[in-house]
KENUKE-742739 format. One line per field, with one value per residue (C-alpha): residue number from 1; z, x, y; residue in one letter. Coordinates in steps of 0.05 Angstrom, whole numbers, plus 5000, padded with zeros to 4 digits. Each point is the difference from the previous one (the first is absolute). Example, Ala and Ser with C-alpha at 12.3 -4.5 7.8 and 13.67 -1.06 7.14 Angstrom:
// residues 2
resi: [1|2]
up: [5156|4987]
east: [5246|5027]
north: [4910|5069]
resn: [a|s]
// end
This chain:
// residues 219
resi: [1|2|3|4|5|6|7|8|9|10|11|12|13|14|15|16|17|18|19|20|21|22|23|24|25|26|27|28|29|30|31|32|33|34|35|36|37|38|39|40|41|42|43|44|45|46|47|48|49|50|51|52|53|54|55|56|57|58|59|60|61|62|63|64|65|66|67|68|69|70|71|72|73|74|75|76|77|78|79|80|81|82|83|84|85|86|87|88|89|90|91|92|93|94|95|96|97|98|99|100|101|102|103|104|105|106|107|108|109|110|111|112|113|114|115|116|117|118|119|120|121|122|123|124|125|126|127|128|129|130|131|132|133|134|135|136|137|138|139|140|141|142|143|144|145|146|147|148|149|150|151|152|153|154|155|156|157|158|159|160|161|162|163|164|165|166|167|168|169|170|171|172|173|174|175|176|177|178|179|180|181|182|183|184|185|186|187|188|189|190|191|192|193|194|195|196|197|198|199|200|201|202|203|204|205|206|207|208|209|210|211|212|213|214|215|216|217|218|219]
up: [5000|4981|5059|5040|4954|5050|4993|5060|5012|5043|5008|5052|4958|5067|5011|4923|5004|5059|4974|4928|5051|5041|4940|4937|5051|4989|4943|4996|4998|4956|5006|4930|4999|5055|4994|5046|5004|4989|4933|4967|5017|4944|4948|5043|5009|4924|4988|5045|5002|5075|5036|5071|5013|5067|5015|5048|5024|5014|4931|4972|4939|5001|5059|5006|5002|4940|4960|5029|4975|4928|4991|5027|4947|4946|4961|5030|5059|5040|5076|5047|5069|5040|5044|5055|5074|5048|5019|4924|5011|4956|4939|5007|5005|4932|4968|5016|4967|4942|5002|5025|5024|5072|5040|5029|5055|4986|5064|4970|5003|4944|4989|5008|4946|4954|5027|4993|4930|4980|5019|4962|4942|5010|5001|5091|5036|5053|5066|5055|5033|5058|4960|4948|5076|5022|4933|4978|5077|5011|4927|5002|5065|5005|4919|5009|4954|4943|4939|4987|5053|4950|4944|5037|5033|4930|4973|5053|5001|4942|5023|5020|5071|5000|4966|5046|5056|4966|4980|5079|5016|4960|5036|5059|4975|5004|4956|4954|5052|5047|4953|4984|5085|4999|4944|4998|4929|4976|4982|4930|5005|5037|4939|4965|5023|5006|4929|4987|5046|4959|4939|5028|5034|4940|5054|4997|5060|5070|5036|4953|5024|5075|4981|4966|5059|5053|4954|5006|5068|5007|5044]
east: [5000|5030|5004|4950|5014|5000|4992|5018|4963|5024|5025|5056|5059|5032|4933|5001|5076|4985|4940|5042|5051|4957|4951|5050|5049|4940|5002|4930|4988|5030|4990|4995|4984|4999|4960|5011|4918|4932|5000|5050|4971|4950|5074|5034|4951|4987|5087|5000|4942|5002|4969|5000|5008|5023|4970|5015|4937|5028|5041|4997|4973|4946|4988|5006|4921|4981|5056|4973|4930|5028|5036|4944|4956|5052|4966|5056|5024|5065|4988|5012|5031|4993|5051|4978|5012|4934|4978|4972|4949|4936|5057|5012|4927|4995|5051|4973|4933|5033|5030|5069|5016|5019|5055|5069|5022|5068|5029|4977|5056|5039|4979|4928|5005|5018|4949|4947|5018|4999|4935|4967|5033|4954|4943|5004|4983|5061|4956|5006|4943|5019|5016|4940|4946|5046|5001|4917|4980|5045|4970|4927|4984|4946|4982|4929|4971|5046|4964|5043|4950|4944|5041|5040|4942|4973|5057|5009|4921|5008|5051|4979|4997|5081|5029|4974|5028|5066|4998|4977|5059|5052|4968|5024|5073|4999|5049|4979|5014|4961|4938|5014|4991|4938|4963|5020|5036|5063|5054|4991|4929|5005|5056|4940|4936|5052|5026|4916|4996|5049|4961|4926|5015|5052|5054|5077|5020|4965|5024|4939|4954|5014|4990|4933|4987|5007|4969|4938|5006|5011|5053]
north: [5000|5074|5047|5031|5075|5060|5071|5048|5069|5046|5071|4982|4980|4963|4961|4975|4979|4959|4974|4983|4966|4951|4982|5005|4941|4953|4946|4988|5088|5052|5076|5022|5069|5071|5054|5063|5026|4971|5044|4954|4937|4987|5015|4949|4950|5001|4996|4950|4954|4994|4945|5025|5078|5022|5063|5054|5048|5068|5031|5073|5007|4936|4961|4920|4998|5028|4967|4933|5019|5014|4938|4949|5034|4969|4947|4943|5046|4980|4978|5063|4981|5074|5026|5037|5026|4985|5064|4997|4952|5036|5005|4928|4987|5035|4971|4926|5029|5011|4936|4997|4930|5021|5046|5004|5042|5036|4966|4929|4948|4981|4924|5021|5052|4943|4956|5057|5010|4929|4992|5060|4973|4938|5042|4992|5057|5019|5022|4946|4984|5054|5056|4994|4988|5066|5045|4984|5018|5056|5033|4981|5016|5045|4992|4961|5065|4994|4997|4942|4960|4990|4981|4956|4961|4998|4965|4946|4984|4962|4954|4929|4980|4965|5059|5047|4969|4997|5071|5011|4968|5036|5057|4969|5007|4923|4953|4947|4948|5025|5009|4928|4984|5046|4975|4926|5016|4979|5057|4985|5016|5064|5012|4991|5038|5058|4997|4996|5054|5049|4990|5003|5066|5031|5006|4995|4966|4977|5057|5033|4949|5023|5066|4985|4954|5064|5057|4945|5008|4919|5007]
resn: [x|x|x|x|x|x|x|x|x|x|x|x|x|x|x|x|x|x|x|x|x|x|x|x|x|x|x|x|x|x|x|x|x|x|x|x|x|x|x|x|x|x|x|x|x|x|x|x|x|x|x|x|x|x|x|x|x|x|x|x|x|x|x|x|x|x|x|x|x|x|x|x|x|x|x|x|x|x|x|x|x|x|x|x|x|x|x|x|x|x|x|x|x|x|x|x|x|x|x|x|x|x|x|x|x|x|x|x|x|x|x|x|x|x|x|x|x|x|x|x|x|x|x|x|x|x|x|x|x|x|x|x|x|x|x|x|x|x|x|x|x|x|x|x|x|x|x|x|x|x|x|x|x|x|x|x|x|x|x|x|x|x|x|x|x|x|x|x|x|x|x|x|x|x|x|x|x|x|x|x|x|x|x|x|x|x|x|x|x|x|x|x|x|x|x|x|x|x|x|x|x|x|x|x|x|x|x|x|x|x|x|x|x|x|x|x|x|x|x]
// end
């Protein structure tokens, strides 16, 4: 299998060297392309044909967010792993709306910055179970008259009585495993009824499905 092809956003020079160093000394990952602001990204990505772009928040000219928004509206759009610091949780909330696969905090080790990126290249979201229970409850709290509610509600009513309780449970933050132990399923059919999930509800990843899952007010 070719490497894991990464593309590193950020407006701190330092923070994309380091990045460069810990990702480029993996075989299985290869950091094919920089780009200094959220204005060059859709140039890069398009040089580059990216298949994971690591992107920073905060930069001058055009932010992290809106650049994420841009390239999941691409017709086959790169996976977008944010980078963030935590006292940005309602940017990070928008960013998973528009589909990022997940976040990284700036202080996040080394080997889990691989791992992280890894599995947005398979199409994983990166929030553990903790941060995803931590992130959706710190950022919805107080929302129950978002107009989102109604739509939201809307969408999950037509789910059938298993995938409901799946989508509950990725709510939850829970892993496939434990859905499996909840619902008397095997892995490989939680795999399943979330891959069924994704397409049913026109979503990019199950951190999407939580999100649906709490603007219902399920959770």
């Amino acid at each position: 299998m070719r490497p894991v092809r990464i593309l590193i956003v950020d407006d701190d020079a330092l923070v994309r060297a380091g990045l460069s160093m810990i990702l480029g000394g993996t075989p299985d990952l290869t950091v094919v392309g920089e780009a200094a602001d959220g204005s060059e990204v859709m140039a890069a990505t398009a040089a580059c044909r990216p298949d994971v772009v690591l992107m920073d928040i905060r930069m001058p000219r055009l932010d992290g967010l809106a650049a994420t928004e841009l390239l999941r509206a691409l017709p086959k759009p790169p996976e977008v792993l944010v980078l963030t610091t935590f006292d940005a949780d309602e940017h990070v909330l928008r960013a998973l709306r528009a589909g990022a696969g997940g976040f990284l905090l700036k202080d996040t080790p080394p080997a889990e910055i691989v791992r992280a990126v890894r599995r947005v290249a398979a199409g994983e979201a990166t929030l553990s179970p903790t941060v995803t229970r931590t992130l959706i409850a710190h950022v919805t709290a107080g929302t129950a008259a978002d107009p989102r509610r109604d739509r939201a509600a809307h969408l999950l009513a037509g789910l059938t009585e298993r995938e409901r309780a799946v989508a509950v449970a990725l709510g939850r933050g829970c892993t496939n495993a434990e859905i499996a132990a909840e619902l008397f399923m095997s892995v490989a059919t939680v795999k399943a009824y979330v891959s069924r999930l994704l397409t049913r509800l026109d979503l990019n990843n199950r951190v999407q499905v939580a999100l649906l899952v709490h603007d219902a007010g399920l959770v």
